[in-house]
C-alpha positions, 0 to 999 in steps of 0.5 A: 501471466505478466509479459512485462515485469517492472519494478516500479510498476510491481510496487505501484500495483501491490500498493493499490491492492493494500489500498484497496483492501485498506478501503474495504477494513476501514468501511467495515469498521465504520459498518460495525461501530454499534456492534458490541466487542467488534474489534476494529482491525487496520492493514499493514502493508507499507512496514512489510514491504519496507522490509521486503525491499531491504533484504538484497534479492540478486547478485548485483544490488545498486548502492543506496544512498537513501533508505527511501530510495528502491533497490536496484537489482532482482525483481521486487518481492510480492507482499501481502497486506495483512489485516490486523486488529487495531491496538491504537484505540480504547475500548467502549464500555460494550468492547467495541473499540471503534473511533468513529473520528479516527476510522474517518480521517483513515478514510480519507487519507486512504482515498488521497494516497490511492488518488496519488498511487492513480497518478503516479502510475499513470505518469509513469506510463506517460513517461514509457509512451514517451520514450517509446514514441522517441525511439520510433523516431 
């Protein structure tokens, strides 16, 4: 059960999560690289919660000058990421469609954008601490 709701902090988790689950797909890709008619599969997550963000959830609804900024008003939607096959890719002559390359390069731009979600979460919490600890004052 959740006693503080924030929305920031909404959107930071779900997108660790897909980051997570993202991280287990690509590494079960790479496990199966010799498996013949495995089908490589990715995670759309970052589409899905774009969508979700967009759609007004309240009454009052700030106004958004950016489409990258979040909205203002209601609580963020949950999303769940979605494991899906992966398209971008040719076949092998065995089926397996598999880039061994590209699955690599996927897995370290997963680690970096989790390392970035790891930081900004934990600066977002320096800067709650901060504004609890000045109006202690």
């Amino acid at each position: 059960m959740r006693v503080f709701q924030n929305q920031t902090l909404s959107v930071l988790e779900q997108a660790m999560n897909a980051a997570m689950l993202r991280q287990r797909v690509i590494a079960n890709n790479l496990a199966n690289v010799e498996t013949p008619g495995f089908k490589a599969a990715d995670v759309a997550f970052e589409n899905v919660l774009a969508e979700a963000l967009a759609r007004p959830t309240a009454s009052f609804v700030g106004a958004r000058t950016d489409p990258r900024h979040l909205p203002i008003g209601g609580p963020v939607p949950a999303v769940t990421p979605r494991v899906v096959p992966s398209i971008h890719t040719r076949m092998r002559h065995d089926g397996n469609n598999v880039d061994v390359d590209a699955e690599t390069a996927n897995l370290a731009r997963n680690a970096l954008w989790y390392q970035a979600l790891v930081q900004s979460t934990q600066h977002y919490l320096d800067q709650l601490r901060t504004v609890i600890g000045e109006g202690r004052r």
